[in-house]
VEXLODREN-817608 format. One record per residue (C-alpha): x, y, z; residue in three letters. Coordinates in steps of 0.1 Angstrom, whole numbers, padded with zeros to 4 digits, always signed. Each point is the difference from the previous one (the first is absolute). Layout:
BEGIN
XYZALA
...
//
This chain:
BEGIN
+0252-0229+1038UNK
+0014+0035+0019UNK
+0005+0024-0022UNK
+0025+0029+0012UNK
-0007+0031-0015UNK
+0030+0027-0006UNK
-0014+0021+0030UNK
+0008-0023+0019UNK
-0037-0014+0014UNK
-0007-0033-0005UNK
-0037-0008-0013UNK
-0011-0038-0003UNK
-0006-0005-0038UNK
-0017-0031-0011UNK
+0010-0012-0036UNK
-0036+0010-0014UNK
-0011+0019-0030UNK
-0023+0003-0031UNK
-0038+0024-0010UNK
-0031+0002-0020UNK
-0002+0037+0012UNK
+0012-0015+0030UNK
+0032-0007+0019UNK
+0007-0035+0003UNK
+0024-0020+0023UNK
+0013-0035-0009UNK
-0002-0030+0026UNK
+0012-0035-0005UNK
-0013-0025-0025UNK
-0028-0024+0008UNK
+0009-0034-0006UNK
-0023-0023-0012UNK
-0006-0036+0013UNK
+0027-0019-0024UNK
-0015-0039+0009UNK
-0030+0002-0025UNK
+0008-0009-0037UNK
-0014+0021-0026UNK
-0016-0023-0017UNK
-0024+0001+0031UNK
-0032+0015-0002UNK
+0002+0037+0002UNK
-0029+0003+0026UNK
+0017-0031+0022UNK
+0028+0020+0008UNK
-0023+0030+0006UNK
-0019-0026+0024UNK
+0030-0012+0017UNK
+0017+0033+0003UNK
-0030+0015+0013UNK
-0001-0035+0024UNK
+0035+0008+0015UNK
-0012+0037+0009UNK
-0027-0018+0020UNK
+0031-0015+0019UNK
+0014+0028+0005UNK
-0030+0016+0011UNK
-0010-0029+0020UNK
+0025+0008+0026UNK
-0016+0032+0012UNK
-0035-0013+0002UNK
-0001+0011+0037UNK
-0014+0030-0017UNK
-0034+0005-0007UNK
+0014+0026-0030UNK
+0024-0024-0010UNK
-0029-0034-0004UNK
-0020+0024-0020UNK
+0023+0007-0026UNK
+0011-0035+0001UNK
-0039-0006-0010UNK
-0002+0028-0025UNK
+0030-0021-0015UNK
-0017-0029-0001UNK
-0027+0007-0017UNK
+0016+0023-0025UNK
+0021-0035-0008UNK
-0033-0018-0007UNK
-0015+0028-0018UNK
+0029+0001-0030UNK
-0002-0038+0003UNK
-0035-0003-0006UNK
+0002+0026-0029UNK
+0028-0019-0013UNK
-0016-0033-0005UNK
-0037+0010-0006UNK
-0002+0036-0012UNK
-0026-0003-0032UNK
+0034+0017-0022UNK
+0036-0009+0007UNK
+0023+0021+0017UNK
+0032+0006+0007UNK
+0009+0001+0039UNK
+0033+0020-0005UNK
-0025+0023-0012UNK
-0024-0003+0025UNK
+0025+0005+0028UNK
+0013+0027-0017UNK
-0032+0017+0001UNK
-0005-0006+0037UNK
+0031+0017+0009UNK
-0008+0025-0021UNK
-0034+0004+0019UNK
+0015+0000+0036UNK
+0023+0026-0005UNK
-0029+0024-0017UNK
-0013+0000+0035UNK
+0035+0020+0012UNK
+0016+0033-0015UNK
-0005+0006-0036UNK
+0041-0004-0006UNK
+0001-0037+0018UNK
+0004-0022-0032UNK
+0005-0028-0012UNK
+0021-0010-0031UNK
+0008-0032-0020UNK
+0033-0007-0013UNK
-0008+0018-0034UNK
-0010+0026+0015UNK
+0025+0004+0028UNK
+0027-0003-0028UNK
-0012+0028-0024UNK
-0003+0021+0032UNK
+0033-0004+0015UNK
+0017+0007-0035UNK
-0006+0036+0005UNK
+0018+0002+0034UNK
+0025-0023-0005UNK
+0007-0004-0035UNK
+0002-0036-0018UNK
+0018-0018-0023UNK
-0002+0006-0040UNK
+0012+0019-0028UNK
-0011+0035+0011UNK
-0020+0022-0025UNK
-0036+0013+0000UNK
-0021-0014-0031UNK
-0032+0005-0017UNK
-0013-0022-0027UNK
-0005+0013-0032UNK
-0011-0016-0037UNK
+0009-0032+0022UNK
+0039+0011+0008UNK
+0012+0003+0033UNK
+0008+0044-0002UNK
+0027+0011+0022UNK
-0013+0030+0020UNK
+0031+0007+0015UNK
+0027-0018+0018UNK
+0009-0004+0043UNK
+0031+0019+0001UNK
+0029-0024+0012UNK
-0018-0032-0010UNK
+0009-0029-0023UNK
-0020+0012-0028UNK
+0018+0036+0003UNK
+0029-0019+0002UNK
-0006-0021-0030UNK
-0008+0036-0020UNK
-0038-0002-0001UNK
-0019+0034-0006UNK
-0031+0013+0000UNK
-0016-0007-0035UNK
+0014-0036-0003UNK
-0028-0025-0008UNK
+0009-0036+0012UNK
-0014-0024-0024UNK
+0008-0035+0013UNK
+0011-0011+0032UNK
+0019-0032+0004UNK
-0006-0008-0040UNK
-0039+0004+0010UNK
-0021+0030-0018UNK
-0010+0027+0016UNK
-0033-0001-0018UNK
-0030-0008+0017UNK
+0016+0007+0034UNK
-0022+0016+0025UNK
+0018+0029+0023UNK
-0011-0020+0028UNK
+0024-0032-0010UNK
+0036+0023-0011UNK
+0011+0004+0035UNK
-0005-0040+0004UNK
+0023-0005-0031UNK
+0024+0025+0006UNK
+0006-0003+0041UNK
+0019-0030+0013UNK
+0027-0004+0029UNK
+0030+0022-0001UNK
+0029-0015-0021UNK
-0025-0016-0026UNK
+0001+0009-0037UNK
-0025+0011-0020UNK
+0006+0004-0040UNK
-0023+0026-0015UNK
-0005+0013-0037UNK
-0001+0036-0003UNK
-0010+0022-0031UNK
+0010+0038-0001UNK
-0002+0029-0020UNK
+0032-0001-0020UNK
+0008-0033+0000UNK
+0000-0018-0029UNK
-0011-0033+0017UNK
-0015-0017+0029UNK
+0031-0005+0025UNK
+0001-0023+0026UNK
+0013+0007+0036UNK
+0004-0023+0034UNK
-0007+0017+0032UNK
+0017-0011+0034UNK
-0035+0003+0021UNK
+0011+0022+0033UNK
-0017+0021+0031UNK
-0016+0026-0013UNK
-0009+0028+0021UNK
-0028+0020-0008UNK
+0010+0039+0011UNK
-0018+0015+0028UNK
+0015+0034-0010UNK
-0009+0002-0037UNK
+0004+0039-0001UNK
+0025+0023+0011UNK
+0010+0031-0018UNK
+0004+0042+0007UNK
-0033+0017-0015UNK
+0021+0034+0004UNK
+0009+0029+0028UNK
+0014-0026+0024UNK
-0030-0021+0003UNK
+0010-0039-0002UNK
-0031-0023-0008UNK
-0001-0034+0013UNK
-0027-0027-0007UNK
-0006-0030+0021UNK
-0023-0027-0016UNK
+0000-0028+0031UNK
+0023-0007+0032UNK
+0015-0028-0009UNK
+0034-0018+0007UNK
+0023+0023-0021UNK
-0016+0034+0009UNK
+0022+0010+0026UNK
+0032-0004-0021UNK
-0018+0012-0031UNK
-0013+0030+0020UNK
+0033+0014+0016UNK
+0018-0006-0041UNK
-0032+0025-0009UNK
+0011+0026+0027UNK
+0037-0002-0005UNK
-0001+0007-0039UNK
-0024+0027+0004UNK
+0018+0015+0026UNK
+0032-0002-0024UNK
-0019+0017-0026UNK
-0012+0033+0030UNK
-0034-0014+0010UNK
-0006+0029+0027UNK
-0038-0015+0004UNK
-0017-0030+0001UNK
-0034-0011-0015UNK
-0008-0035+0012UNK
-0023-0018-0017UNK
-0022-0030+0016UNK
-0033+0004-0019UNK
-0015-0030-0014UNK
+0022-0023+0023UNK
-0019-0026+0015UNK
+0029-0009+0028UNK
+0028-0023+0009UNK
+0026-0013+0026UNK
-0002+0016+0032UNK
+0042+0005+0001UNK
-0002+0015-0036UNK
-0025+0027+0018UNK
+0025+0004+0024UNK
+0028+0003-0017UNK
-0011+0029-0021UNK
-0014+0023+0027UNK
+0032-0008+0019UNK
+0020+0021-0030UNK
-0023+0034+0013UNK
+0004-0009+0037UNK
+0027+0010+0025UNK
+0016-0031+0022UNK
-0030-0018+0027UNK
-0030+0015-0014UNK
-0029-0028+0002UNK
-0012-0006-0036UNK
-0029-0022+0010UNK
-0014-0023+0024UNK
-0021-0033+0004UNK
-0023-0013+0021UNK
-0024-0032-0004UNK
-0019-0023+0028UNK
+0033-0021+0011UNK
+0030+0024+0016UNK
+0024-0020-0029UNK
-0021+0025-0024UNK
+0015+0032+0018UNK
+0028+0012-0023UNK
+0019+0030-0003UNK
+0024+0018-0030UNK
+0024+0030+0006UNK
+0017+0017-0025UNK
+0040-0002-0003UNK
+0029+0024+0009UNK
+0013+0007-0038UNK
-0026+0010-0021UNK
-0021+0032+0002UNK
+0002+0015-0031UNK
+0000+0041-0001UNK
-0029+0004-0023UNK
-0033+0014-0001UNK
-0025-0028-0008UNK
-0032-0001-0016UNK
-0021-0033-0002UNK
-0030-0005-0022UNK
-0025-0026+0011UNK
-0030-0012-0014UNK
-0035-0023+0013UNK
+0021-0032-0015UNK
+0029+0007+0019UNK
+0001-0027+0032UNK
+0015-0019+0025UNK
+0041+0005-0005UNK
-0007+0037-0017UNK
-0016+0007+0030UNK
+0024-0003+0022UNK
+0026+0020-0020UNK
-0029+0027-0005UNK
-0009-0001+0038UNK
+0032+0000+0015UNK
+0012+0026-0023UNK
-0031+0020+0011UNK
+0000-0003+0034UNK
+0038+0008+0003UNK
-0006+0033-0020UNK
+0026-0013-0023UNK
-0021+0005-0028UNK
-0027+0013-0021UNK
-0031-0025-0007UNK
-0022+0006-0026UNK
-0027-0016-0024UNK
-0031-0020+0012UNK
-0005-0019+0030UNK
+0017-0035+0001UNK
-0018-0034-0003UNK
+0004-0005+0034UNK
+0015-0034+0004UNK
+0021-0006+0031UNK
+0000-0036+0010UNK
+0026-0023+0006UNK
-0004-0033-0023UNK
+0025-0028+0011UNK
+0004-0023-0029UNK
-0004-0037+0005UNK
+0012-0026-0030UNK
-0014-0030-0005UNK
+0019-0027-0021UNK
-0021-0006-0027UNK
+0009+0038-0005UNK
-0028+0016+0012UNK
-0001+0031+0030UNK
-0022+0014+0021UNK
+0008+0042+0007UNK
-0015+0002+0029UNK
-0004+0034+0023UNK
+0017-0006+0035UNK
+0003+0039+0010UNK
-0001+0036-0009UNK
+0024+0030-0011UNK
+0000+0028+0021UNK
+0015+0031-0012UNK
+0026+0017+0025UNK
-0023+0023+0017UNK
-0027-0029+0006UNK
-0024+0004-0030UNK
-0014-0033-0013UNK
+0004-0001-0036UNK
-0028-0026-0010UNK
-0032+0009-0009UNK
-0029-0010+0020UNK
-0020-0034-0018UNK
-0020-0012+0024UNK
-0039-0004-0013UNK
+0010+0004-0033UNK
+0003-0028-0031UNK
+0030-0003-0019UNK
-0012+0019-0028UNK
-0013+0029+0020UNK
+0036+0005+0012UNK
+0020-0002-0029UNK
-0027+0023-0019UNK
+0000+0025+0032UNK
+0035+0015-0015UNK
-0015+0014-0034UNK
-0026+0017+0018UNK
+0010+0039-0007UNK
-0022+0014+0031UNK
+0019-0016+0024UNK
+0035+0013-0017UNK
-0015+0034-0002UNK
-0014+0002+0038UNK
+0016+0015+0029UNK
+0015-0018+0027UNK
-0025-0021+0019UNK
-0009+0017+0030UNK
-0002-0035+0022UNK
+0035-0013-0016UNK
+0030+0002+0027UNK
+0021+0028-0010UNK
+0038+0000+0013UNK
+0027+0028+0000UNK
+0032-0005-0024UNK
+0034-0010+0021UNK
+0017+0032-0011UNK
-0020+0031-0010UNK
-0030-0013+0022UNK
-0025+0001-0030UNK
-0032-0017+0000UNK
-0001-0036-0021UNK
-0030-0017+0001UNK
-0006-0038+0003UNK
-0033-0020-0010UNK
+0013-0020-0024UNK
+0028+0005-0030UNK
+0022+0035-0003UNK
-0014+0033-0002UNK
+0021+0023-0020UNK
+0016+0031+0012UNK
-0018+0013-0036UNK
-0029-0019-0021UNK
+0007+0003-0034UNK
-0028-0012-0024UNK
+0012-0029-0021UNK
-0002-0002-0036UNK
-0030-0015-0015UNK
-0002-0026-0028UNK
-0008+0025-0028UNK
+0005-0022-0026UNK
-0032-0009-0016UNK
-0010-0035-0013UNK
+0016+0003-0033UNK
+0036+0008+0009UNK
-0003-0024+0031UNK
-0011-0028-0026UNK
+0033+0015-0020UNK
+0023+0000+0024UNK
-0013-0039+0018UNK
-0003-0016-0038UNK
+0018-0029+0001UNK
+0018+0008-0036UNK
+0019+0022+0019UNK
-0006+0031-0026UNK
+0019+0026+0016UNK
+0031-0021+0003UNK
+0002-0014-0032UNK
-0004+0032-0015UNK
+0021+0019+0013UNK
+0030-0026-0001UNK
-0004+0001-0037UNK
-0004+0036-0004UNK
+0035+0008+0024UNK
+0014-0020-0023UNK
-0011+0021-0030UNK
+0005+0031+0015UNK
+0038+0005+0016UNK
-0006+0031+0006UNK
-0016-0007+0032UNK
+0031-0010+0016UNK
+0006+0034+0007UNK
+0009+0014+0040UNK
-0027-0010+0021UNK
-0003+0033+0020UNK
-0007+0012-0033UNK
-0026-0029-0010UNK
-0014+0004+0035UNK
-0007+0037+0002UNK
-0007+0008-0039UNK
-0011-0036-0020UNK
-0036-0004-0012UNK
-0012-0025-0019UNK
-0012+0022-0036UNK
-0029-0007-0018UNK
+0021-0024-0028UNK
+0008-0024+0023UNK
-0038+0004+0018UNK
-0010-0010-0036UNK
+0024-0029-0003UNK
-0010-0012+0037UNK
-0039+0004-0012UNK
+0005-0021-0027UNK
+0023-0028+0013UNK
-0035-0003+0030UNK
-0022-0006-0029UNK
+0023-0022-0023UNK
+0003-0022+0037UNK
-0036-0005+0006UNK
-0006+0028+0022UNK
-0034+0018-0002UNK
+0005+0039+0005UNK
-0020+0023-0020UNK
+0017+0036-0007UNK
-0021+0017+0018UNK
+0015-0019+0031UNK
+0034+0002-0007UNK
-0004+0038-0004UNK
-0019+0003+0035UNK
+0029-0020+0013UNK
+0033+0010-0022UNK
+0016+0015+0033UNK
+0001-0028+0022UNK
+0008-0021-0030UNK
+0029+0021-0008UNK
+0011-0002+0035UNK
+0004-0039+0005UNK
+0015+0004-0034UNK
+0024+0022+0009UNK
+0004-0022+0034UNK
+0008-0034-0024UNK
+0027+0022-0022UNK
+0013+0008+0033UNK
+0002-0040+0012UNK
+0011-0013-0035UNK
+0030+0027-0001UNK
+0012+0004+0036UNK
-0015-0022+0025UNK
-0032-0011+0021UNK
+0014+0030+0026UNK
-0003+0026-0031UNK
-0036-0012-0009UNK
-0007+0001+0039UNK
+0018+0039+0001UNK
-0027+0009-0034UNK
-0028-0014+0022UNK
+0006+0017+0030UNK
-0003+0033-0022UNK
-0038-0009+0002UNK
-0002-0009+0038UNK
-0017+0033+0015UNK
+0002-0016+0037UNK
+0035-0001-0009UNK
+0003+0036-0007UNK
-0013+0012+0025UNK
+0017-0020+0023UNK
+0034+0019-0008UNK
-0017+0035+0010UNK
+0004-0016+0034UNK
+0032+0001+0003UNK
+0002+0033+0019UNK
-0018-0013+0029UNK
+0019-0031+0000UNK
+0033+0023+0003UNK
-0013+0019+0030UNK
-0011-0035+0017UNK
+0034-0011-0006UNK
+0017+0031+0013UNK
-0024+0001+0036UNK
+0002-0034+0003UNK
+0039+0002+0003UNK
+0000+0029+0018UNK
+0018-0008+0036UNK
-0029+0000+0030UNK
//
């Protein structure tokens, strides 16, 4: 279709979108060949399938390209047939084809993929949401636990809360259920019911509750909150379908409550839709500014995105990145960079700036697969260079510390910002304006094994011990500034670990009673007030973080210049 943005330019916009640290664009289903039963033999479709492509192929056999493919075809037909029928061990030749695809497209880009209809539908839940009671779950002493509920969804609705343990689904126990197999039982199509028994602190008995199964939508904008002096802080997990709307409600409440400043954070977000991208930066961007550009090997591939006429808010922005950020906070963080409309800091980005057009097959499975690359408005490619290296070398390439910690390479292109005329340098991912160190995994192998147990130890305690202890419900400003765990409830916590199983000897819970006592005090905070007031205790830990708001002053002065009239 044509989309018409509000400023007036028209830019062709093909229905497309979806990511694994990628952004994704959606083409049309693949139908299948409908004639063949399915009580068939699997690999006679495959055969005749594979037959009719011959046809197809047939025609162009003018071609000395085209009659060796056709070849290469044939025999890759009489090779799965002869493994089929004669193969010393039986195998499947789903599988089989499965694994060939798989092969072909390891010979491409290492984000070209390939995904069966399992895996294509846990994927697209996080972009586009699916169908189910809404709540995040852990199992533990074989109950489903209720982590916390999807705000606006049925199990909200119904009056759900964190701490809940669901203890049969449909008249079936819970017990014995893998965590793997709940989202089977309790997802279904909108407008089906689901009847769950539910135990809870304070009731006297197990109570029963039907559930209307709806669209749940899993929020791309999990945090948004002041942290104090006019600084708003705003947290985007994934581009998906909802982020624009969810992003602009962010801004206008903290606006309302005098956000002056903006700290916008993308770290540890893998990517998204391309018009989620878009529609971010274009709420920092004055009316016809290029966002970003594409260009592939067929002219269709060329597209370009302006920002709109009514947006442009008046704020000074700082945006943290990190070496996980890719592909959709990318573009937001190179735009934003190269317009002098904000302050970048953190590590240098993944570096993933391909176009993947997403093709669906009807079985349900899809192929993502790249058909061009993101340009940032002043030219910079944004993917990182793969070429001679295996799959593994590049994904492992972004955790090594040298390369964060080097200057700019001397060979890589380096371009001048649209504005303020200051150097940006391409190569491969964003460079920040600022590196800022990121903050290391300091938990040793104790607390890591306490805080990955599946008996959930911290969160059982501490929902028992709020209970006990009313006077935590006290102002959180307070709790957040001033609350410390003391060393009763450190003695309580040390003996609930042992009476659970868990092997700690004193001597380690000493050596590590201050991080304990923070992700205690980071539980109280989610049992009392919320997943965003456990979030707000964490971030009192996040040093990357801290120093991130001493940048503020620079961001102000590139805000003020870059207004300036020229």
């Amino acid at each position: 279709m044509v989309a018409t943005l509000t400023n007036g330019m028209r830019v062709r916009i093909l229905r497309r979108s979806g990511v694994i640290l990628a952004n994704t664009t959606r083409r049309k289903i693949i139908p299948g060949r409908n004639a063949f039963s399915m009580k068939k033999n699997l690999l006679k479709k495959i055969v005749i399938v594979t037959g009719l492509f011959f046809i197809s192929i047939a025609a162009y056999q003018y071609y000395p390209a085209a009659r060796s493919v056709y070849r290469q075809i044939q025999t890759f037909s009489a090779v799965l047939e002869r493994i089929h029928d004669e193969y010393v061990e039986e195998k499947d030749a789903g599988d089989l084809v499965e694994t060939a695809i798989r092969g072909m497209l390891d010979t491409l880009d290492p984000h070209t993929t390939f995904m069966n209809p399992e895996e294509f539908r846990e994927w697209n839940q996080n972009f586009e949401g699916y169908s189910g009671i809404g709540i995040y779950f852990d199992i533990i002493a074989d109950k489903i636990a209720i982590l916390s509920v999807i705000p606006g969804g049925p199990s909200e609705m119904a009056g759900l809360k964190s701490g809940d343990r669901i203890v049969a689904i449909n008249g079936e126990s819970t017990a014995g259920l893998k965590r793997d197999d709940v989202p089977r039982r309790l997802m279904g199509p909108k407008g089906t019911r689901v009847t769950i028994a539910v135990e809870r602190r304070g009731w006297e008995d197990i109570r029963q509750l039907e559930i209307v199964r709806d669209e749940v939508r899993i929020e791309s904008v999990p945090y948004a909150f002041m942290l104090g002096d006019g600084i708003g802080y705003i947290y985007i997990s994934r581009f998906s379908s909802g982020t624009a709307d969810e992003f602009e409600t962010a801004l206008n409440t903290l606006e309302k409550k005098g956000m002056r400043r903006l700290l916008l954070d993308l770290r540890q977000n893998g990517g998204g839709y391309l018009d989620a991208a878009v529609s971010v930066t274009d709420q920092f961007l004055a009316g016809g500014k290029r966002i970003v550009y594409t260009d592939g090997r067929v002219r269709s591939a060329f597209r370009e995105f302006f920002s709109s006429d009514n947006k442009d808010r008046p704020v000074p922005v700082v945006v943290i990145i990190d070496r996980i950020s890719a592909s959709a906070s990318e573009i937001v963080a190179g735009a934003l960079q190269d317009w002098d409309r904000a302050y970048i800091v953190g590590e240098i980005s993944f570096g993933k700036g391909v176009v993947q057009s997403q093709y669906r097959f009807q079985d349900g499975s899809a192929l993502l697969m790249t058909t061009a690359r993101y340009h940032t408005p002043t030219g910079r490619i944004i993917q990182r260079p793969y070429d001679g290296k295996t799959a593994v070398d590049y994904y492992a390439e972004i955790w090594t510390d040298s390369l964060q910690n080097a200057p700019p390479d001397p060979s890589a292109p380096v371009y001048e910002t649209l504005n303020l005329k200051r150097p940006v340098y391409g190569g491969g991912g964003i460079r920040p304006d600022r590196i800022l160190s990121a903050r290391k995994d300091t938990l040793n192998r104790v607390v890591r094994n306490l805080v990955f147990a599946p008996e959930r130890f911290l969160f059982s305690f501490t929902e028992h011990y709020v209970d006990r202890h009313p006077e935590l419900r006290m102002d959180f400003g307070d709790f957040l500034r001033d609350y410390r765990p003391d060393a009763a409830m450190m003695r309580q916590f040390l003996g609930f670990l042992r009476g659970g199983g868990f092997s700690i000897s004193d001597a380690e819970f000493m050596k590590n009673s201050d991080q304990i006592a923070d992700l205690l005090k980071e539980n109280i905070a989610s049992a009392i007030w919320g997943d965003i007031a456990g979030y707000q205790v964490e971030m009192l830990r996040d040093r990357q973080l801290a120093e991130a708001l001493t940048c503020f002053p620079r961001a102000e002065k590139l805000f003020e210049m870059s207004r300036a009239p020229r």
